[in-house]
C-alpha positions as CSV (number, residue, x, y, z in Angstrom):
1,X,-6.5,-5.7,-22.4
2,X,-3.5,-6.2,-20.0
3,X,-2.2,-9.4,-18.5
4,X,-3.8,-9.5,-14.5
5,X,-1.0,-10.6,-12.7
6,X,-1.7,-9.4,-9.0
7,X,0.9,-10.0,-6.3
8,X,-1.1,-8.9,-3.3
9,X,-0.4,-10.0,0.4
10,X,-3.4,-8.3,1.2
11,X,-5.8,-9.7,-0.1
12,X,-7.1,-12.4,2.6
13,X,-10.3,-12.4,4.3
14,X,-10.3,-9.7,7.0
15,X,-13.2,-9.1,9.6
16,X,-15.7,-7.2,9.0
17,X,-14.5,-4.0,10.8
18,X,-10.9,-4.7,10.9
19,X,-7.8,-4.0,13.4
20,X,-6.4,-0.5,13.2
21,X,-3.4,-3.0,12.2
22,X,-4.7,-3.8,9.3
23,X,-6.2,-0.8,8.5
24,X,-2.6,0.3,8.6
25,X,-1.2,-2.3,6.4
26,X,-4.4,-1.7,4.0
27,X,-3.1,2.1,3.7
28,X,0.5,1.2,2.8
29,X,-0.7,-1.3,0.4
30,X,-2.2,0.9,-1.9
31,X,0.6,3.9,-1.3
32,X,3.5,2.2,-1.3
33,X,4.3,-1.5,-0.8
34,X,2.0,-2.9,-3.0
35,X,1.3,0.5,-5.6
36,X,-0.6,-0.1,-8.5
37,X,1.9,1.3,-11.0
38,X,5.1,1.4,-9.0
39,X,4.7,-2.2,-7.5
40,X,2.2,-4.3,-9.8
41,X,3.2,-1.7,-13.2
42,X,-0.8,-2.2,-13.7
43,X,-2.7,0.9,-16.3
44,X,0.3,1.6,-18.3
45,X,-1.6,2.7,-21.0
46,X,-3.1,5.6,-19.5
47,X,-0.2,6.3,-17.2
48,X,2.5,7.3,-20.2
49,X,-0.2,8.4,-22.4
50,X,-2.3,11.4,-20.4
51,X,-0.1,12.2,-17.7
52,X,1.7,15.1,-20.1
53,X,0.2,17.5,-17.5
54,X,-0.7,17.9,-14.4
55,X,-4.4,18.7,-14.7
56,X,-4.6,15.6,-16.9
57,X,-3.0,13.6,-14.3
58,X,-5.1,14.6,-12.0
59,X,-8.8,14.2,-13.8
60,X,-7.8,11.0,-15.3
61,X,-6.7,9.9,-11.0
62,X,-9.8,10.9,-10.0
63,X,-11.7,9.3,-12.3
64,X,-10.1,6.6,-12.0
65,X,-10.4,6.6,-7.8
66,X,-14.2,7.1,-8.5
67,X,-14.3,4.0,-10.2
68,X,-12.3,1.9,-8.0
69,X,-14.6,2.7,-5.1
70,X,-17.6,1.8,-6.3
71,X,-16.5,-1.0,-8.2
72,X,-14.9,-2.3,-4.7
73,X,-18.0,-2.0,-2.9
74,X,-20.3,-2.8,-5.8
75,X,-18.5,-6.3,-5.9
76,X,-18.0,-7.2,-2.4
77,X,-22.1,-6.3,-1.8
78,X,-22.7,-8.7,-4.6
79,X,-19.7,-11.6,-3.8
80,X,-21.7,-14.0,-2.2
81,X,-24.7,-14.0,-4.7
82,X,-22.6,-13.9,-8.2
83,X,-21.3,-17.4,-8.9
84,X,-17.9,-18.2,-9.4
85,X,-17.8,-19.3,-13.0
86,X,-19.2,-15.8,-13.9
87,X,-17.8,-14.3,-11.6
88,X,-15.5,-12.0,-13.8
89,X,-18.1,-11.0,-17.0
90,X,-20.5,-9.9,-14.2
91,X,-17.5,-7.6,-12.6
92,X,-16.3,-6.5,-16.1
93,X,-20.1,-5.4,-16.3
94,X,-20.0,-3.3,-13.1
95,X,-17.2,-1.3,-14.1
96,X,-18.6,-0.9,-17.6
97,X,-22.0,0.6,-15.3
98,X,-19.6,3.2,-13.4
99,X,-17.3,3.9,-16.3
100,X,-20.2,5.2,-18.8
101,X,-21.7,6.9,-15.7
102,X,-18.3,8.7,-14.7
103,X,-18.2,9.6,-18.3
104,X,-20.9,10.9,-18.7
105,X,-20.7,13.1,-15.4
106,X,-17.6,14.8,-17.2
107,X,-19.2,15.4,-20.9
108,X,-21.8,17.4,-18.6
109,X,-19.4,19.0,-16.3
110,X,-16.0,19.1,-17.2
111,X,-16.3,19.2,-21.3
112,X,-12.6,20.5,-22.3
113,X,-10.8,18.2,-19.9
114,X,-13.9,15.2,-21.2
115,X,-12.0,16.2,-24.5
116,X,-8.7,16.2,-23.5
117,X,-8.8,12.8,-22.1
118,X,-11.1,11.4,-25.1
119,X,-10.9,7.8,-25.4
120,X,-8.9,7.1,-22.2
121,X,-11.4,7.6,-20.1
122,X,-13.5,4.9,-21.6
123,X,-11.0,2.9,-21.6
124,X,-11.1,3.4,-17.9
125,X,-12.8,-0.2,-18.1
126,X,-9.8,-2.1,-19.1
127,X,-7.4,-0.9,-16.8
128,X,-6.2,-3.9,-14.8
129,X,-6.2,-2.4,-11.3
130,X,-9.5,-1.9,-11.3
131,X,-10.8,-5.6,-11.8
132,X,-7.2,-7.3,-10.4
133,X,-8.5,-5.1,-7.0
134,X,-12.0,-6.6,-8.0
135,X,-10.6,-9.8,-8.2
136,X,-8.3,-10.1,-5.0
137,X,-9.5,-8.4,-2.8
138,X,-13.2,-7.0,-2.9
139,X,-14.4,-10.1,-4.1
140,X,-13.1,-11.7,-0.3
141,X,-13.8,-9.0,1.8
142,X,-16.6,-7.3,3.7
143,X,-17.8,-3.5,1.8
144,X,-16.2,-1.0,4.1
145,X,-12.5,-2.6,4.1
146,X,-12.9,-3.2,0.3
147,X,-14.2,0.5,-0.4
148,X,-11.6,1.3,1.8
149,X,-8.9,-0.6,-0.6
150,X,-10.5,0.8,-3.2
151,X,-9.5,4.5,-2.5
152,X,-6.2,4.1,-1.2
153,X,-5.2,2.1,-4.4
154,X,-6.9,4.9,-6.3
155,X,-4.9,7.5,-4.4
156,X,-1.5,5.3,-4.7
157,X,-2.4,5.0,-8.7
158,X,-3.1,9.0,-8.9
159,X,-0.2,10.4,-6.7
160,X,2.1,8.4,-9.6
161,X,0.4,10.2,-12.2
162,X,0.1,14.0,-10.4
163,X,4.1,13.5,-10.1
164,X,4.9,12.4,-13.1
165,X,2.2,14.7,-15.0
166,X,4.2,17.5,-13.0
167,X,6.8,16.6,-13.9
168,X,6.5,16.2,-17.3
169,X,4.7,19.3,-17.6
170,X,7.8,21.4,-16.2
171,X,10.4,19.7,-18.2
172,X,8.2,19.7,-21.1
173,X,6.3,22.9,-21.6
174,X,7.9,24.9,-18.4
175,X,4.7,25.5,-17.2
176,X,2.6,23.6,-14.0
177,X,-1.4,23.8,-13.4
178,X,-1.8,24.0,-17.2
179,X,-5.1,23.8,-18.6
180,X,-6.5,23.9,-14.5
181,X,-9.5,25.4,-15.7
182,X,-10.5,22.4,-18.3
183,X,-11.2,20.9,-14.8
184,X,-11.6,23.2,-12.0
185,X,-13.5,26.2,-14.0
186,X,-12.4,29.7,-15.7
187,X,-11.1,31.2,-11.6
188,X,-8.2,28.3,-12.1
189,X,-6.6,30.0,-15.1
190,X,-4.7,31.7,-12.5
191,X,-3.3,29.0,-10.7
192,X,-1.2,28.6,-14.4
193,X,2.7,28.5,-13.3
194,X,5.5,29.9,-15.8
195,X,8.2,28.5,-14.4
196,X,10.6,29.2,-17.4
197,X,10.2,30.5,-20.8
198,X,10.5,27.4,-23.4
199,X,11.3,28.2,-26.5
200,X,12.7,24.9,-27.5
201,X,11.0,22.9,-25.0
202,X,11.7,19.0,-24.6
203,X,9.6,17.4,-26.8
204,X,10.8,13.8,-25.5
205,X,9.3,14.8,-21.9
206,X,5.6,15.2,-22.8
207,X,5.5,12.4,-25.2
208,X,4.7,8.7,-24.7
209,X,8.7,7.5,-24.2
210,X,9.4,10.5,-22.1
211,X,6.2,9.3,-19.8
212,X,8.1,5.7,-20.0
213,X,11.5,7.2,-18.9
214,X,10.2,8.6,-16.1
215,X,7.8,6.3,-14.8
216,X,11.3,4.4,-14.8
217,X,13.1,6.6,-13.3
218,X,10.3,6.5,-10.1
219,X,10.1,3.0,-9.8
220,X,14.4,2.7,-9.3
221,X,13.8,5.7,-7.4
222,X,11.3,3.6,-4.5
223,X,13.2,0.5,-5.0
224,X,16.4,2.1,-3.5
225,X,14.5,3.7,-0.6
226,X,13.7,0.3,0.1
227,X,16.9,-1.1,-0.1
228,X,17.9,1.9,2.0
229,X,15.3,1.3,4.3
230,X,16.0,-2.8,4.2
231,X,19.6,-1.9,5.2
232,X,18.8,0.3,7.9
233,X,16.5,-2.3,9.8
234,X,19.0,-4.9,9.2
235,X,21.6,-2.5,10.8
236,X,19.4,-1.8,13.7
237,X,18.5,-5.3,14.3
238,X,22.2,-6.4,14.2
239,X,23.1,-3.9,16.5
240,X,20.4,-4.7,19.3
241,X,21.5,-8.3,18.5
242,X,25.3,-7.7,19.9
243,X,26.3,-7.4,23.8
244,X,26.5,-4.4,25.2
245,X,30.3,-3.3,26.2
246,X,31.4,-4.3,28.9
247,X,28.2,-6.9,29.9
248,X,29.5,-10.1,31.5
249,X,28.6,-13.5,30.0
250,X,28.4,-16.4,31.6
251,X,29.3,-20.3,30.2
252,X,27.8,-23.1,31.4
């Protein structure tokens, strides 16, 4: 099981509706500033190994959004009667509950893509953003706010993996919406993209490493719009900061 190590600035009590403010600051949390794989680099395992495609990406991100919710809300209905010292079997158990259940749901429903995914959706259980969200903030925060938290981490976490699944895909195989009918049924085999003919295709792309690479590649790729972005407000404050031309100071 990965290390939790949760950096979170927003994860304090909140009331029990909450501020549009924080609302805000809940939403960029989970899509940006504080993304599970970009920011916190939380479910690597599944991230490099089933996002070779894009309809992988995108069963294994929903599943894992699913889970998330419910385990939020699950936990913060149940934080003020579980006690402290047991506090983390008894969430470990909760997930385990909505994990077999979610499972389940796609042996029934979605077999092929139940059989792409195979033991990575099980292993849905130990995926770090799912009890570290369990942890820091559901566990301090009223149902609606942490159910809320749950689904916009569990969007950040799946718009990571539906970009680099796409990506993959293209590089590796040519091809986008693979394999959409695994998950969507037999009327999404035509929503299957050729974008080139690969003879030789990339092997490196669809593969473990190539998953690493570009996961890499994303995370420099956010960390210099920040910096951009860093500079720019520094820019603007500095500039509101400086007399206008021509205004008249006084000394005393």
């Amino acid at each position: 099981m990965e290390q939790v190590d949760v950096i979170d600035t927003a994860s304090q009590p909140a009331g029990e509706s909450g501020s549009r403010e924080e609302l805000k600051e809940l939403m960029l949390q989970g899509l940006w500033k504080n993304n599970p794989s970009l920011v916190q680099v939380l479910g690597l395992c599944p991230t490099l190994a089933v996002s070779s495609t894009f309809t992988n990406a995108l069963g294994l991100g929903l599943a894992t959004m699913v889970v998330l919710v419910c385990s939020n809300l699950a936990v913060s209905l149940v934080r003020n009667w579980v006690p402290k010292d047991i506090r983390i079997p008894v969430y470990v158990m909760i997930i385990a509950a909505l994990v077999t259940s979610v499972q389940l749901l796609m042996n029934a429903y979605t077999y092929g893509l139940y059989q792409a995914l195979g033991i990575f959706i099980a292993l849905i259980v130990t995926n770090c953003v799912i009890i570290g969200r369990a942890e820091a903030y559901a566990s301090k925060n009223p149902p609606l706010l942490a159910a809320l938290d749950g689904f916009m981490m569990g969007l950040g976490f799946t718009l990571v993996l539906l970009v680099l699944g796409g990506l993959r895909e293209i590089i590796g195989m040519g091809t986008l919406f693979d394999g959409a009918e695994l998950l969507l049924g037999d009327w999404a085999k035509s929503l299957r993209v050729e974008l080139f003919h690969a003879d030789a295709s990339l092997l490196l792309a669809i593969l473990p490493p190539g998953g690493f690479i570009g996961l890499g590649l994303m995370i420099a790729g956010k960390n210099a719009i920040n910096d951009w972005m860093g500079r720019k407000q520094s820019a603007e404050k500095a500039h509101c900061t400086v007399p206008a031309a021509g205004a008249r100071t006084t000394q005393l």
